[in-house]
VOGU-3710 file (C-alpha; in Angstrom, 3 decimals, decimal comma):
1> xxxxxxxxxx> -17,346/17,810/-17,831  -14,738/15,185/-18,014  -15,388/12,589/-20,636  -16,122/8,814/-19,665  -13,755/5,824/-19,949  -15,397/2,661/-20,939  -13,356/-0,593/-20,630  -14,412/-1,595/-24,534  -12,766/-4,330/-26,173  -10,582/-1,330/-27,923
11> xxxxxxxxxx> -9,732/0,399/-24,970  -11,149/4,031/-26,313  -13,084/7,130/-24,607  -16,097/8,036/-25,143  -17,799/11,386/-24,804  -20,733/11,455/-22,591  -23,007/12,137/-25,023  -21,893/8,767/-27,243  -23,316/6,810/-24,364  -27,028/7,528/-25,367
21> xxxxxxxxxx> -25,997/7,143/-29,331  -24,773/3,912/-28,636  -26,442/1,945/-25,682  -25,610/-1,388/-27,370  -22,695/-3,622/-25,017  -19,328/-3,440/-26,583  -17,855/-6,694/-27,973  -17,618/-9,513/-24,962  -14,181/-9,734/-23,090  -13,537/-13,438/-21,721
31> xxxxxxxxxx> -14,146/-14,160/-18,957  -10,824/-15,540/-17,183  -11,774/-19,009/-15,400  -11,192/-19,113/-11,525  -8,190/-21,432/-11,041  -6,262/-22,939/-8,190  -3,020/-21,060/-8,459  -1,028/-24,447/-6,565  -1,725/-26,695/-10,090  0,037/-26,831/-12,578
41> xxxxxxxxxx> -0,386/-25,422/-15,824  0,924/-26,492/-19,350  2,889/-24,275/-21,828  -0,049/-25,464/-24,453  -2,611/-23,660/-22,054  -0,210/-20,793/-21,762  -0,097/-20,231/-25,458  -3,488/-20,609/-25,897  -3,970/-18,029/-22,899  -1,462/-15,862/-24,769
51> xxxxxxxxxx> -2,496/-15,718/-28,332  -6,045/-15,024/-27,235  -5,552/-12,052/-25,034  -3,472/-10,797/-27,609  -6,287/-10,830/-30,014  -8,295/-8,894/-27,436  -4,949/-6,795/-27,214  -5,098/-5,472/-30,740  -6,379/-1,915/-31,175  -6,300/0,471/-34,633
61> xxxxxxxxxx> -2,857/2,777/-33,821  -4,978/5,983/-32,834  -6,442/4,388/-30,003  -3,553/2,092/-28,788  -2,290/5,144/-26,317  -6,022/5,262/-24,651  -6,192/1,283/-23,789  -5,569/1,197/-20,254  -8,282/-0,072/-18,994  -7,427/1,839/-15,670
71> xxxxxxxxxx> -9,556/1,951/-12,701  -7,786/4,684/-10,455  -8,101/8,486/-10,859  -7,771/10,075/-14,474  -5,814/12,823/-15,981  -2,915/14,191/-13,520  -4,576/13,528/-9,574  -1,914/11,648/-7,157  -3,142/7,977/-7,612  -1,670/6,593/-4,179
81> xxxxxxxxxx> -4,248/3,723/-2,983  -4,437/5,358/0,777  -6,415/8,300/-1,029  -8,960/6,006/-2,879  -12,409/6,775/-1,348  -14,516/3,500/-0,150  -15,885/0,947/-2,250  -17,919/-1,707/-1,137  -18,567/-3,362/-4,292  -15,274/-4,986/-6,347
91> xxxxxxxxxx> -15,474/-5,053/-9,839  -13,846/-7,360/-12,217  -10,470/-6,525/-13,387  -10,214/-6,066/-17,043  -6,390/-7,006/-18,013  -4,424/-9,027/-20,800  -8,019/-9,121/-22,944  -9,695/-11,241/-19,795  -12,237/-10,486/-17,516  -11,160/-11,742/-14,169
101> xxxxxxxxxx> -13,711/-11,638/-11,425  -14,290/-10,608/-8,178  -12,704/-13,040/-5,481  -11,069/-15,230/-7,640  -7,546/-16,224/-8,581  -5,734/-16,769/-11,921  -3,108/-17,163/-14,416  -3,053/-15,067/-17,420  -0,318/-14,900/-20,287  1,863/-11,956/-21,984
111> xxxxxxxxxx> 3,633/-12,023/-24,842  5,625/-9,559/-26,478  3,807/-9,053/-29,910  6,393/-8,425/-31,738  7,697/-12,450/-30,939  7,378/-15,143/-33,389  4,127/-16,396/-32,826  4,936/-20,102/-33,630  7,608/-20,132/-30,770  7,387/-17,449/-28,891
121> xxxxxxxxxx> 7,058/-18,933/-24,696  4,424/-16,413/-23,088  4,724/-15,299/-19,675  2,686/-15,785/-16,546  0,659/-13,355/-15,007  -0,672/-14,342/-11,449  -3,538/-11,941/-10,738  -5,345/-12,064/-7,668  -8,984/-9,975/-7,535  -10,072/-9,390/-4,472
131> xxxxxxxxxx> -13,764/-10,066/-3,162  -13,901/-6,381/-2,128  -12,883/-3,217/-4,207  -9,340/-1,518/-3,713  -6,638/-0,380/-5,671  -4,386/-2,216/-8,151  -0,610/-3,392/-6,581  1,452/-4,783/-9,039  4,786/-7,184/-8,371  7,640/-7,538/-10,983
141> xxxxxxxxxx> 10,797/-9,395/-10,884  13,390/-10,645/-12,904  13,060/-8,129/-15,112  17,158/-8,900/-15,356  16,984/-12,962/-15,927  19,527/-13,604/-13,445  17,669/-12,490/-10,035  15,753/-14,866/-8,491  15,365/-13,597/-5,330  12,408/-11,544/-6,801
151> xxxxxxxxxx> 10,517/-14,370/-8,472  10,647/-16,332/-5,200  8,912/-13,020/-3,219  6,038/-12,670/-5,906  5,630/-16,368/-5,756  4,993/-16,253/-1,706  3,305/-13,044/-1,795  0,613/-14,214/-4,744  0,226/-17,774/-3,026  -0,410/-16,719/0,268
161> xxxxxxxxxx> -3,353/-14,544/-0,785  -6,635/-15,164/0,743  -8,763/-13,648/-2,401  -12,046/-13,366/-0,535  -10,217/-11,475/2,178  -8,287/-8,942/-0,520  -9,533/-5,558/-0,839  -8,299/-4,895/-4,504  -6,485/-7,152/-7,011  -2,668/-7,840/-6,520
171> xxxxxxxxxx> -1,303/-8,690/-10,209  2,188/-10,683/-9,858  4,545/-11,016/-12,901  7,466/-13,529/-11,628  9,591/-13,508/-14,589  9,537/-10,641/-16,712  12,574/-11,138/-18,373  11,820/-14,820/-19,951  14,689/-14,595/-22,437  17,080/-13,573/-19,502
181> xxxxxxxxxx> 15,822/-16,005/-17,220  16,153/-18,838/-19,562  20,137/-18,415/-20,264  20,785/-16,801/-16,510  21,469/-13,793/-17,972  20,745/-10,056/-16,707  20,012/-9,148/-20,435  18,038/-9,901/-23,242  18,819/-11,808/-26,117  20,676/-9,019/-27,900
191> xxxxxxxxxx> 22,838/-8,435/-24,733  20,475/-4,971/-24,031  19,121/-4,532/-20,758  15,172/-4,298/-20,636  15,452/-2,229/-17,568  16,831/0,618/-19,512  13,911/0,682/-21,945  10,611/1,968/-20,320  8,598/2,826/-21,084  9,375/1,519/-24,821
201> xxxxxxxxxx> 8,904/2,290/-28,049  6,734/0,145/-30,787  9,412/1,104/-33,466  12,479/1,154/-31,578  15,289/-1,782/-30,831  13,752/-5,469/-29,939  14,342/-4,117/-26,251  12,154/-0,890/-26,576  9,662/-2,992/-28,350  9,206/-5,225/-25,739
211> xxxxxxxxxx> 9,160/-2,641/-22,535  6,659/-0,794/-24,506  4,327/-3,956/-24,852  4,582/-4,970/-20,992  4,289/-1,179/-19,926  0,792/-0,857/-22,021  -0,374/-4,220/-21,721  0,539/-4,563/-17,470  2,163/-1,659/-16,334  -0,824/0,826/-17,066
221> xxxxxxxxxx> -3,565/-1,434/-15,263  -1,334/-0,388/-11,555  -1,976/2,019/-8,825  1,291/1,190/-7,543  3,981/-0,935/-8,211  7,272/-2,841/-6,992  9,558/-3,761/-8,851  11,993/-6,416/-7,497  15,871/-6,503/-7,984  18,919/-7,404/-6,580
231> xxxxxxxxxx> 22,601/-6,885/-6,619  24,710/-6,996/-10,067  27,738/-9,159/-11,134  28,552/-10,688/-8,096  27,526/-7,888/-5,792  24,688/-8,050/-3,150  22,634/-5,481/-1,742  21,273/-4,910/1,681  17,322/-5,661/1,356  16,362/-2,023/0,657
241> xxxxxxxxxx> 13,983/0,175/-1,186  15,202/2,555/-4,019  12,686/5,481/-4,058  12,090/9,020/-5,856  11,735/10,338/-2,171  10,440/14,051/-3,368  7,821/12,582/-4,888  4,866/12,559/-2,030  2,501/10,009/-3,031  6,321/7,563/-3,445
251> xxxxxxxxxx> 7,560/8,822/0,083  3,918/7,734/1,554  4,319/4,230/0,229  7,673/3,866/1,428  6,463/4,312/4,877  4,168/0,796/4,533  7,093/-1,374/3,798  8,132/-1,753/7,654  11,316/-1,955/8,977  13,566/-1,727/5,418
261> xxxxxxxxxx> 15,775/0,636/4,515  15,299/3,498/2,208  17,586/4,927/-0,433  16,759/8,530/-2,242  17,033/7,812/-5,893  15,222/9,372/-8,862  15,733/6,313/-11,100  18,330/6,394/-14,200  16,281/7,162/-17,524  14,727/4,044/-18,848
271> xxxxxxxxxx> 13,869/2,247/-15,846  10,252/0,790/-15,206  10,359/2,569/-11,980  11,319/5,842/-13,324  8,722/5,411/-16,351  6,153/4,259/-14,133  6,595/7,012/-11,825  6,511/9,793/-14,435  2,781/8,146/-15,606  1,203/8,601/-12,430
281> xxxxxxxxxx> 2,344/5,390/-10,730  3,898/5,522/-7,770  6,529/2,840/-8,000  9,486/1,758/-5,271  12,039/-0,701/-6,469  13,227/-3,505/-3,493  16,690/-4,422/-4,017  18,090/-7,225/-1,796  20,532/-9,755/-1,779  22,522/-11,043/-5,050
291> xxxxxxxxxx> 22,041/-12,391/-8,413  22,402/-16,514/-9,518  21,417/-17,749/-5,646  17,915/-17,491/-3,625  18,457/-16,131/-0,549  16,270/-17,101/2,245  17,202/-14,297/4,621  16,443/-11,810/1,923  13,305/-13,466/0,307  11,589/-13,398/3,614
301> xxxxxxxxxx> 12,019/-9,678/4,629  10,876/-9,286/1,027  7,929/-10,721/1,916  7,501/-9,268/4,722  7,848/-5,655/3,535  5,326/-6,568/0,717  2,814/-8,022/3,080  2,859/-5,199/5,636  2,699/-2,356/2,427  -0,382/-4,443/1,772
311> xxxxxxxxxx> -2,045/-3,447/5,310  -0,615/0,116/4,499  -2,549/0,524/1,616  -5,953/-0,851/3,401  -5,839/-4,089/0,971  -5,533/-6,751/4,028  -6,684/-6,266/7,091  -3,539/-7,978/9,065  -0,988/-6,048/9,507  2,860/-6,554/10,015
321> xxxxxxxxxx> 4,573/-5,322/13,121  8,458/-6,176/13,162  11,569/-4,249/13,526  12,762/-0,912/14,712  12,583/1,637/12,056  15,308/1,742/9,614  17,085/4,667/8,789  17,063/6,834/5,223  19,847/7,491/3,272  19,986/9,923/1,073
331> xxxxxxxxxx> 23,204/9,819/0,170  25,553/7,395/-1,052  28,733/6,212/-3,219  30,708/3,040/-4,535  34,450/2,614/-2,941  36,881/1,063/-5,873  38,830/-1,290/-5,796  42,354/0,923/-7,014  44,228/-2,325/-8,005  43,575/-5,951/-9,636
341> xxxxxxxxxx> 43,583/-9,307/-7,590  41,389/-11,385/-5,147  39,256/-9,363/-3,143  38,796/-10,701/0,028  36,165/-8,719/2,536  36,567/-7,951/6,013  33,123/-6,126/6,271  29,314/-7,511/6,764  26,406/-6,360/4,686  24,914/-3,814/6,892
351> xxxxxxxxxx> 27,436/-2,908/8,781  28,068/0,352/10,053  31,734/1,405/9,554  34,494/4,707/10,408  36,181/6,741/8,441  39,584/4,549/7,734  37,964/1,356/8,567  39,667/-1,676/6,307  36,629/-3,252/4,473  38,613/-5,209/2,515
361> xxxxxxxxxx> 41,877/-6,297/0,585  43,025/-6,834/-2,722  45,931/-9,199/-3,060  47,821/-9,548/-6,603  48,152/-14,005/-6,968  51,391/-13,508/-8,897  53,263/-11,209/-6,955  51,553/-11,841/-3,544  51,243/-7,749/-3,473  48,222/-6,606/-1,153
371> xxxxxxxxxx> 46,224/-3,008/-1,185  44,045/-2,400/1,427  40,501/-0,724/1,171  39,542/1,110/3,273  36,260/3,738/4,127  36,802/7,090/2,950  34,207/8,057/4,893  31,675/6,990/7,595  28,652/5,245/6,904  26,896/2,016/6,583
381> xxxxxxxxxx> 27,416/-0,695/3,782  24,218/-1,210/1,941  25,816/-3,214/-1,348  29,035/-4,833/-1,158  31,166/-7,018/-3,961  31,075/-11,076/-2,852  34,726/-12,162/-2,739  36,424/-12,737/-6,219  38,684/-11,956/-8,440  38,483/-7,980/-9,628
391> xxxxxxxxxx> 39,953/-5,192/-11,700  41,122/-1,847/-11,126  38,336/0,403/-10,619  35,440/-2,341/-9,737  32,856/-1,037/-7,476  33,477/-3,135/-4,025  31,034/-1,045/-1,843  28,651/0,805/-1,468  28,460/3,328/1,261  24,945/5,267/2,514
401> xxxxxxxxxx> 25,138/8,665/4,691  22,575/10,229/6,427  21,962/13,431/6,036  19,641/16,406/7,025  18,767/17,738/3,859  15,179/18,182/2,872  13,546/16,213/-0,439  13,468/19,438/-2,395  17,000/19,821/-1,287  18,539/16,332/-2,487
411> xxxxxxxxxx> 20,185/15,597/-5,655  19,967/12,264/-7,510  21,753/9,175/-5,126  22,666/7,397/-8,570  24,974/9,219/-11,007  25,642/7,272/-14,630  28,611/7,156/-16,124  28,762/8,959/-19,910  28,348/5,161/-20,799  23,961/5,847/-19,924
421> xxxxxxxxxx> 22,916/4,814/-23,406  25,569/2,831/-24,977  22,925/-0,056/-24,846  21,337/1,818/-27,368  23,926/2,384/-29,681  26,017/-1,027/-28,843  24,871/-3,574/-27,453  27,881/-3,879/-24,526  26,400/-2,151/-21,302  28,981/-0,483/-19,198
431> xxxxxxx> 29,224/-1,317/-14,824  28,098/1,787/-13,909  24,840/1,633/-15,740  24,281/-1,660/-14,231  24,601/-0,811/-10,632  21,980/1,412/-10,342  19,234/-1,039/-10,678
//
């Protein structure tokens, strides 16, 4: 018989028969108040919020691994929300040490513990619960501080939601990366990049610290996730999903995001989507558009994608209807620039180009010598360098194929450079581990 899981204040299992032993109600978990998710908050309230979920947070170390206070399936079944049988009853969902109840909206706090608690800034957590039962969708962004087209998605996806119409609680973390966000910076304060640090590691670098504290504190409360990115050092990306498309419960969800491109990847080691993924949580990272600017264009298919996955999953009942399908690649590479200069582009984001086609041309300032670029191959450009000035051997674009491989058949879309884990050992992060997400 399997055991039963008890959301207790300590997050721990209990065996059946401890249920009889012990009939007395485990110690009281806050309730979180019902707020109105348009007004303001204060950074006093925040810290308050914070410091007392953490509290609630704090388990002996042999039961830290068991708090996840999850509601989907247990032990290895395919949690994919399409699958969950029918509730009619919602439940309150049990996250961050607060209790938040059916049909309500609010804002919750997280805060790394290992952060100086006198001025440490916690982050919000919009949560959503809906008045009717469902699964769990969470919504990350920024976890690199300098994309904003993510936190402006999760901010129109969380504030649009009619919570007495949701079937299932929608948890939204805007800025994951505060530290990032606050210097518009991709990285942390040490210069490492969180997203190559999932899902963490209580007694590893300040980085692996902190992934490990948003993975168990956020991360494990989600049936599925999406986790919102976009292009790298000047570069912008095609809205697009980035998915492990042999796993099945992954290439189900991608087919609720509409009319958005898909990309096979596996994930490079260390990134929430990869760590989610291997826990049992089917996760799909959106890439679109570029870092330091919000994008309308891209924010709103963002949207739009998230909003018709929701119908997908059986969470709203409207559903989105736009565009022609897109197509899947499964396959692609980055065309280098061969010498320095001022890169000057002669192809569109999304277009679809020949083999030979110019896409662009470098031109040396000095000695007014120009290289052409051009497409070793056809294909269609789903991440492209903005114009600038660039070295020999910076990726300018990004090329996807089609192909007619099967899943089982494909190999990994993103291949790292030796450089994977020099964030580990030193703190400088090389290109190629920064394009892939």
């Amino acid at each position: 018989m399997r055991p039963v899981c008890l959301v207790l204040a300590i997050g721990a299992c209990l065996a059946p028969g401890a249920l009889a032993a012990d009939p007395a109600p485990p110690a009281t978990i806050p309730e979180a108040k019902s707020v109105d998710l348009d007004q303001p908050v204060s950074a006093e309230a925040l810290m308050e919020s914070a410091s007392t979920q953490r509290a609630a947070n704090t388990t002996p170390p042999d039961v830290q691994t068991e708090a996840h206070y999850h509601s989907g399936p247990l032990e290895n079944e395919i949690i994919y929300p399409q699958s969950l049988p029918e509730m009619s009853a919602a439940n309150p969902l049990l996250l961050l040490g607060a209790k938040v109840p059916p049909g309500t909206a609010t804002r919750l706090a997280w805060s790394p513990s290992q952060s100086f608690e006198g001025i440490a800034v916690p982050t919000p957590v919009l949560v959503v619960n809906g008045a009717q039962d469902g699964p769990t969708l969470c919504l990350t962004a920024a976890i690199h501080g300098d994309e904003l087209n993510g936190i402006e998605i999760v901010r129109r996806v969380l504030y649009n939601l009619d919570a007495q119409a949701l079937s299932g609680a929608v948890i939204g973390v805007p800025i994951v990366n505060l530290q990032g966000f606050r210097r518009g910076s991709r990285y942390l304060t040490d210069r490492r990049d969180l997203n190559r640090h999932f899902p963490g590691n209580p007694g590893g670098s300040s980085a692996a610290r902190i992934a490990h504290s948003f993975f168990n504190d956020v991360v494990t409360h989600c049936d599925a996730l999406v986790d919102l990115h976009t292009g790298s050092f000047h570069r912008t990306n095609l809205p697009q999903l980035r998915a492990n498309l042999k796993d099945p419960a992954i290439l189900s969800m991608t087919h609720g995001f509409g009319s958005t491109v898909v990309m096979h990847s596996e994930g490079s080691p260390g990134t929430l989507r990869r760590a989610a993924a291997e826990h049992g949580i089917p996760t799909v990272t959106v890439e679109a558009g570029a870092p330091m600017r919000l994008e309308e264009d891209s924010v709103n298919q963002g949207v739009m994608g998230i909003e018709t996955l929701l119908g997908h999953m059986k969470m709203m009942k409207r559903f989105r209807f736009w565009g022609n399908p897109e197509p899947v690649y499964y396959e692609s590479s980055w065309v280098r620039a061969d010498q320095g200069g001022i890169l000057l582009n002669s192809v569109e984001l999304g277009q679809t180009v020949s083999f030979g086609e110019l896409l662009g041309t470098v031109t040396d300032p000095i000695t007014n010598m120009r290289v052409d670029i051009r497409a070793p191959h056809a294909g269609r450009i789903l991440g492209m360098a903005l114009n600038q000035v660039v070295l020999p051997g910076f990726a300018a674009y990004r090329i996807g194929t089609q192909t007619t491989k099967k899943p089982d058949e494909l190999e990994d879309n993103e291949h790292l450079s030796a450089d994977d884990d020099v964030a580990e050992q030193d703190v400088d992060v090389s290109e190629d581990d920064a394009l892939a997400e």
